[in-house]
N, CA, C and O of each residue as an XYZ file, in Angstrom:
444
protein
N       6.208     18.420    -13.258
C       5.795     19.624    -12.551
C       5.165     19.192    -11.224
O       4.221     18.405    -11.283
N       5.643     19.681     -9.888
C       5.015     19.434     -8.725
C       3.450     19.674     -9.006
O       3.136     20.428     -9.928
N       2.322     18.954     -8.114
C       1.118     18.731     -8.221
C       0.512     20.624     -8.162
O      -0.217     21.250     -8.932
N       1.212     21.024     -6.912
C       1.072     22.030     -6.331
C       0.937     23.238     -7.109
O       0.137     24.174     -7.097
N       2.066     22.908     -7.861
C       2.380     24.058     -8.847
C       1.916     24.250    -10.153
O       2.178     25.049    -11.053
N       0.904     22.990     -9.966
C       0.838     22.347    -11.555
C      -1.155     23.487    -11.016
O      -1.815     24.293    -11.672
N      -1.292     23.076    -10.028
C      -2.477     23.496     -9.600
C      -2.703     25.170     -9.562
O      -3.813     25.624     -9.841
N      -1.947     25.767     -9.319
C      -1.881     27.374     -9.540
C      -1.938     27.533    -10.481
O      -2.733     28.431    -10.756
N      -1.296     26.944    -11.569
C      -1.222     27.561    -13.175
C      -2.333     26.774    -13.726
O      -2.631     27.053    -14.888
N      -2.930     25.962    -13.217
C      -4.759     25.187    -14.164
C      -5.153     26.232    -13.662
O      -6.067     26.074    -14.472
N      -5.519     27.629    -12.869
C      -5.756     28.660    -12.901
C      -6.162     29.822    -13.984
O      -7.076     30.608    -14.233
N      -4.776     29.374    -14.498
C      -4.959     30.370    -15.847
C      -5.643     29.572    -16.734
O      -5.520     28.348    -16.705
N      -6.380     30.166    -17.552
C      -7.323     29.482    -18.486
C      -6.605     29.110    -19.912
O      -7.189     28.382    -20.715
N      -5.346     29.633    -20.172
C      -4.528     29.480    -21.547
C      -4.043     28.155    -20.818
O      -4.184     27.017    -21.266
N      -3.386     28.539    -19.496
C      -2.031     27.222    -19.646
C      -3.613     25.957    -19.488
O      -3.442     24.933    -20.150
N      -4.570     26.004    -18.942
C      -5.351     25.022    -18.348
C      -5.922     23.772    -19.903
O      -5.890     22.560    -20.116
N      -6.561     25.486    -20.915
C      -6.375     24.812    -22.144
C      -4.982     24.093    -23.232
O      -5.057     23.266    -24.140
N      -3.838     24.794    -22.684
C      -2.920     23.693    -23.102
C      -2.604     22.651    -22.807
O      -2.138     21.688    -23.416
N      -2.890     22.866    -21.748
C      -2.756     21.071    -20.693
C      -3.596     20.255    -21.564
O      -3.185     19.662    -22.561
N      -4.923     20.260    -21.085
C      -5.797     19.422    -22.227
C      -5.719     19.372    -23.079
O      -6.288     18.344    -23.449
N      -5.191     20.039    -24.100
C      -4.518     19.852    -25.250
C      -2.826     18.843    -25.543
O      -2.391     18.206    -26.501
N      -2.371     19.117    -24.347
C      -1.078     18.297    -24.393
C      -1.772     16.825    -23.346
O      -1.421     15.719    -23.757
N      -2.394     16.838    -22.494
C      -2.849     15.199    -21.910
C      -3.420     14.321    -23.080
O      -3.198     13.132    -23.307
N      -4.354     15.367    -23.888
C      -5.069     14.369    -24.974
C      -3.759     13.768    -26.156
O      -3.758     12.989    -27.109
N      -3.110     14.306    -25.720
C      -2.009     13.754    -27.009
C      -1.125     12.584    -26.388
O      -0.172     11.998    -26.902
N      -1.758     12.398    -25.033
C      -0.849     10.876    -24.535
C      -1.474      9.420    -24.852
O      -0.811      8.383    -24.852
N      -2.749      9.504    -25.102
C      -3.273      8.623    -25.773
C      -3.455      7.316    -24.679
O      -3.103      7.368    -23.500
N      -3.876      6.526    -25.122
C      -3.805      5.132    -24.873
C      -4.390      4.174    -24.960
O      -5.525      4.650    -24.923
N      -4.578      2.740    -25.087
C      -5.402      1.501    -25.181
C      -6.965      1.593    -24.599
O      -7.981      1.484    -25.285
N      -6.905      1.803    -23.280
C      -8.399      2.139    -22.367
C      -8.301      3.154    -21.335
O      -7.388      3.930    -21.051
N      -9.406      2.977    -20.860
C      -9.271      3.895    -19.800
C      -8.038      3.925    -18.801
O      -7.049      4.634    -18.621
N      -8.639      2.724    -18.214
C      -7.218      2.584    -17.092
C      -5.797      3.010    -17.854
O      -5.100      3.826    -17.250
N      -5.369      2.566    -19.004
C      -4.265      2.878    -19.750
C      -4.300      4.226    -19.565
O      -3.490      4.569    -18.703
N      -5.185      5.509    -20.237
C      -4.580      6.796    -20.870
C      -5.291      6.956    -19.318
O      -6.437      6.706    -19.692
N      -5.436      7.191    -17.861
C      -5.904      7.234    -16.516
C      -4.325      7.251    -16.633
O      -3.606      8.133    -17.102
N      -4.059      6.291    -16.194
C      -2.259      6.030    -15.819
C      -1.006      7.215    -16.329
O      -0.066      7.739    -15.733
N      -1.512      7.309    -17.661
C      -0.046      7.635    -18.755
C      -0.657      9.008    -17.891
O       0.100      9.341    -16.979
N      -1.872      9.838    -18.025
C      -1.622     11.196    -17.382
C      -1.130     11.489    -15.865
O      -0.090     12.112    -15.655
N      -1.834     11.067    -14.975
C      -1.052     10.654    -13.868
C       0.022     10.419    -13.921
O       0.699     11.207    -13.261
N       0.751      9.408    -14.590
C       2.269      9.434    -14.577
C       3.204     10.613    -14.925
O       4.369     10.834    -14.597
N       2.138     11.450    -15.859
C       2.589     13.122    -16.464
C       3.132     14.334    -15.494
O       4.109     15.083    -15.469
N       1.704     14.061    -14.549
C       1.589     14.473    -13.698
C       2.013     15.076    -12.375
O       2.231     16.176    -11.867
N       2.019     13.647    -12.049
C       2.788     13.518    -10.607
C       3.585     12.650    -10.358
O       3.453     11.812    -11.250
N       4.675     12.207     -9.373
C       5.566     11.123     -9.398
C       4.508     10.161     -8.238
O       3.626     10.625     -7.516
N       4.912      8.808     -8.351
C       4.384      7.737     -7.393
C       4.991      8.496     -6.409
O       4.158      9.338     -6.073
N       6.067      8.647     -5.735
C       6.261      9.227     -4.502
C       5.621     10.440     -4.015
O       5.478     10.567     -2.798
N       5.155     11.486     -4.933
C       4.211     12.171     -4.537
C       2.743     11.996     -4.557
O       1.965     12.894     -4.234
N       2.321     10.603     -5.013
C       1.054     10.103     -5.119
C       0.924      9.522     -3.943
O      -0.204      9.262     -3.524
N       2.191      9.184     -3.127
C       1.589      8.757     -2.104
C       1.221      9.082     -0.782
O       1.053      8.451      0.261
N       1.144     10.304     -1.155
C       0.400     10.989      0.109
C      -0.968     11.783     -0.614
O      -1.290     12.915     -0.255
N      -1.516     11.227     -1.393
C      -2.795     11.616     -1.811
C      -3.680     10.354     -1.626
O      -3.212      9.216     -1.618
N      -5.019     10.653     -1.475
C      -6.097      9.355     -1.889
C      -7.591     10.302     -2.578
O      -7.970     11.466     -2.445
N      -7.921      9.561     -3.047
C      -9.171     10.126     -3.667
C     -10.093     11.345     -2.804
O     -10.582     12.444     -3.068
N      -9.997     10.398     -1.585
C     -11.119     11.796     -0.590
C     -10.196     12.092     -0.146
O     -10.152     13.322     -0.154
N      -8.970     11.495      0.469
C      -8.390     12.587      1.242
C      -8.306     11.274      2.598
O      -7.772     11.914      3.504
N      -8.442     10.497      2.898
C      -8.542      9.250      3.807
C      -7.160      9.331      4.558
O      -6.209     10.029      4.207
N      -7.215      8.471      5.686
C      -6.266      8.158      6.007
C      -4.947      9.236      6.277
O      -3.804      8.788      6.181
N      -5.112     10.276      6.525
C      -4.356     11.302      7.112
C      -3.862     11.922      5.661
O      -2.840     12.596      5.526
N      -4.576     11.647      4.837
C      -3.385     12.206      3.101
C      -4.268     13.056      2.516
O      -5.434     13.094      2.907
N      -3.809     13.854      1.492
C      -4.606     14.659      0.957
C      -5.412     14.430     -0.332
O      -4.851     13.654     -1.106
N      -6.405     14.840     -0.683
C      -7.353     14.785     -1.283
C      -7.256     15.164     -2.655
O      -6.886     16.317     -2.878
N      -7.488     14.497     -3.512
C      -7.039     14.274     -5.110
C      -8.184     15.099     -5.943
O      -8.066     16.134     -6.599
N      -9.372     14.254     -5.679
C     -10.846     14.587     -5.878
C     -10.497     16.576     -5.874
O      -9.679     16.999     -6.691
N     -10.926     17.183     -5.283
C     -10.694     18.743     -5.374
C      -9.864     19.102     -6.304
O     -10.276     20.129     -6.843
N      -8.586     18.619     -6.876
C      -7.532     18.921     -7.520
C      -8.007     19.119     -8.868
O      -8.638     18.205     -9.399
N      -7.744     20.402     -9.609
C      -7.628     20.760    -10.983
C      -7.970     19.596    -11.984
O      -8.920     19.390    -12.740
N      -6.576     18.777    -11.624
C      -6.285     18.234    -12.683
C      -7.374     16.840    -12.370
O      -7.683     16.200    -13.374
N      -7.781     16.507    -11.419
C      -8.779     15.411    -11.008
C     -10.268     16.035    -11.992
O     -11.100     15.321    -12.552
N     -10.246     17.059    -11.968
C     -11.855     17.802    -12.670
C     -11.463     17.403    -14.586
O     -12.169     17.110    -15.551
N     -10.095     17.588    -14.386
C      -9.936     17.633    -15.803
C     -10.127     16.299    -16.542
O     -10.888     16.207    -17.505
N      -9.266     15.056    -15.961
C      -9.706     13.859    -16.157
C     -10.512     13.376    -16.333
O     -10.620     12.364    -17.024
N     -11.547     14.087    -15.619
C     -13.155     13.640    -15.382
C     -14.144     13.785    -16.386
O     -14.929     12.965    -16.862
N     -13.814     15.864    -16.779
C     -15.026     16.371    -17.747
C     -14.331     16.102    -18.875
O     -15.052     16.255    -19.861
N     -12.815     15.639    -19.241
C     -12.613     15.667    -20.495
C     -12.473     14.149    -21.061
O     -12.130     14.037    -22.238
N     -12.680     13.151    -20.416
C     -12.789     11.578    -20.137
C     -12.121     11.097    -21.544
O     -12.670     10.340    -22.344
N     -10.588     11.792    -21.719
C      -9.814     11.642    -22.728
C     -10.383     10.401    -23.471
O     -10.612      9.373    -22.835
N     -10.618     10.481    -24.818
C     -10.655      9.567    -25.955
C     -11.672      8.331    -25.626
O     -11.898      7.501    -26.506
N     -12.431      8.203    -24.018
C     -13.270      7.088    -23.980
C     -14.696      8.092    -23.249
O     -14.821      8.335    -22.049
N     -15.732      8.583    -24.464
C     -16.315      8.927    -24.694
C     -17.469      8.131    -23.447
O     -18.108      8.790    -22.627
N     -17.511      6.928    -23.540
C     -18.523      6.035    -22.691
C     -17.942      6.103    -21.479
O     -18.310      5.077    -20.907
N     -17.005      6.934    -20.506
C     -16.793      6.453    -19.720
C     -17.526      7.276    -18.661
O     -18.138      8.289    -19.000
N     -17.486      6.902    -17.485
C     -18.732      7.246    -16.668
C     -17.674      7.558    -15.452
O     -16.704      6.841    -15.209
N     -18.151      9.178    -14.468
C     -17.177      9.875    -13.594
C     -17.107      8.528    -12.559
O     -16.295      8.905    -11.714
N     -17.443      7.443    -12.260
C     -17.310      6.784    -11.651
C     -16.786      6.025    -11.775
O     -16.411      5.547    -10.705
N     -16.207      5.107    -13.306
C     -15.520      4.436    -13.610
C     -14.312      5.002    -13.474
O     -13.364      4.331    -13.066
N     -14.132      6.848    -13.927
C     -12.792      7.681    -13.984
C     -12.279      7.479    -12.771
O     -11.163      6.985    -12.616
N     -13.122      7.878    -11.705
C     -13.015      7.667    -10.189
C     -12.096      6.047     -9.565
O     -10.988      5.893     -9.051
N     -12.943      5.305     -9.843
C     -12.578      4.173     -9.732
C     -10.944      3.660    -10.347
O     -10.164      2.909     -9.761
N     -10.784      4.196    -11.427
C      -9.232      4.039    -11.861
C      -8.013      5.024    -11.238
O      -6.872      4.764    -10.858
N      -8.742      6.208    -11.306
C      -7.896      7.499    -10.274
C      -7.832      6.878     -8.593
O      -6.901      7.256     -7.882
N      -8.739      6.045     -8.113
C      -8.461      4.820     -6.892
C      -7.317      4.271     -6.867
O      -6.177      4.657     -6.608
N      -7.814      3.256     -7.192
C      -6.838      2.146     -7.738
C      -5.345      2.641     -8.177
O      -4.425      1.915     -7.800
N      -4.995      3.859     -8.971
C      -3.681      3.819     -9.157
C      -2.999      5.187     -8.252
O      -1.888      5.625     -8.551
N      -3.826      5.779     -7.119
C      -3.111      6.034     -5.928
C      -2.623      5.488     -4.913
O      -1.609      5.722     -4.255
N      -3.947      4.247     -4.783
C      -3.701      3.086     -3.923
C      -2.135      2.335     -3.999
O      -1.335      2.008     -3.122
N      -2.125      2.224     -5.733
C      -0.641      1.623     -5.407
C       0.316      2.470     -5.840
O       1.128      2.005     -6.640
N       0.427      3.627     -5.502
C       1.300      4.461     -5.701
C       2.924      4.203     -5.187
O       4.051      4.325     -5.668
N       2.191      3.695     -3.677
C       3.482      2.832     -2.664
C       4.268      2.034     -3.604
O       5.378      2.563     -3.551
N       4.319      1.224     -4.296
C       4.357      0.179     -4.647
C       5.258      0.650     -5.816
O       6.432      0.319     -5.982
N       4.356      1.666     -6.781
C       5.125      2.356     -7.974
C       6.487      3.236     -7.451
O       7.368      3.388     -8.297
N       6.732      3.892     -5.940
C       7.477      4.740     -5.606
C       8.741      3.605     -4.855
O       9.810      4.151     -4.584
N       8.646      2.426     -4.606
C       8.780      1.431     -4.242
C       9.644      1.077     -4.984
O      10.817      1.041     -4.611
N       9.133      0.616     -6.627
C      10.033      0.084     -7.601
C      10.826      0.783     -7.985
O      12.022      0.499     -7.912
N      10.332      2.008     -8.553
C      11.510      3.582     -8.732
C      12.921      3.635     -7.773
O      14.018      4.031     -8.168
N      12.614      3.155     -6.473
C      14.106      3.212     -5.608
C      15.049      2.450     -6.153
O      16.198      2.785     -6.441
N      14.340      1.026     -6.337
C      14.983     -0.247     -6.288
C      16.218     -0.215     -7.845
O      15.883     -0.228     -9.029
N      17.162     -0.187     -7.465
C      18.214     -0.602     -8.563
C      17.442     -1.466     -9.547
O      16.354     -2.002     -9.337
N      18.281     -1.524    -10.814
C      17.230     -2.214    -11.413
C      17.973     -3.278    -11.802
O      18.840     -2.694    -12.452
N      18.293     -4.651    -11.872
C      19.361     -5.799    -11.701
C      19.420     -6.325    -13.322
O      18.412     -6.538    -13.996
N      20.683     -6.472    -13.753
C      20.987     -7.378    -14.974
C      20.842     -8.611    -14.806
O      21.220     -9.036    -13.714
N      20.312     -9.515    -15.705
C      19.743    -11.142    -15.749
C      21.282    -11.170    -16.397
O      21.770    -12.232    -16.784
């Protein structure tokens, strides 16, 4: 679902509670892990890469976004984790978004 569109309908309070109900069911190892798997739900690396956390660098701003609040207050399955650590991983895997939208082009070669 485009980010955009995904953001009008966290609006409604049914679809907003199904979401969190369907992100918590992606699970994962740690933070950074189930950080990633929703993001990857989410949005594509090519559309991650015109976002950054504040908004830096001429791109738009993640932090404000629905689904950035949701990550945060619902700190899927790692109870200890702190909005700054959430922060810090929601960084880091916009930062290399390039990189993820990057590999997605690239054919993928038989050994």
């Amino acid at each position: 679902m485009e980010t955009f569109a995904l953001e009008e309908k966290l609006k409604e309070v049914n679809f907003r509670k199904k979401m969190i109900l369907e992100l918590r069911k992606l699970g994962g190892r740690n933070l950074v892990n189930i950080i990633g798997w929703i993001l990857q739900h989410v949005m594509s690396p090519a559309l991650a890469v015109g976002f950054s956390y504040y908004g830096t660098k001429d791109k738009l701003q993640f932090s404000t976004l629905g689904i950035c609040e949701i990550i945060s207050v619902e700190r899927y399955h790692e109870k200890d984790a702190t909005i700054y650590s959430i922060k810090e991983v929601i960084q880091n895997w916009l930062r290399h978004a390039i990189e993820k939208a990057y590999q997605a082009k690239e054919p993928k070669k038989l050994n």
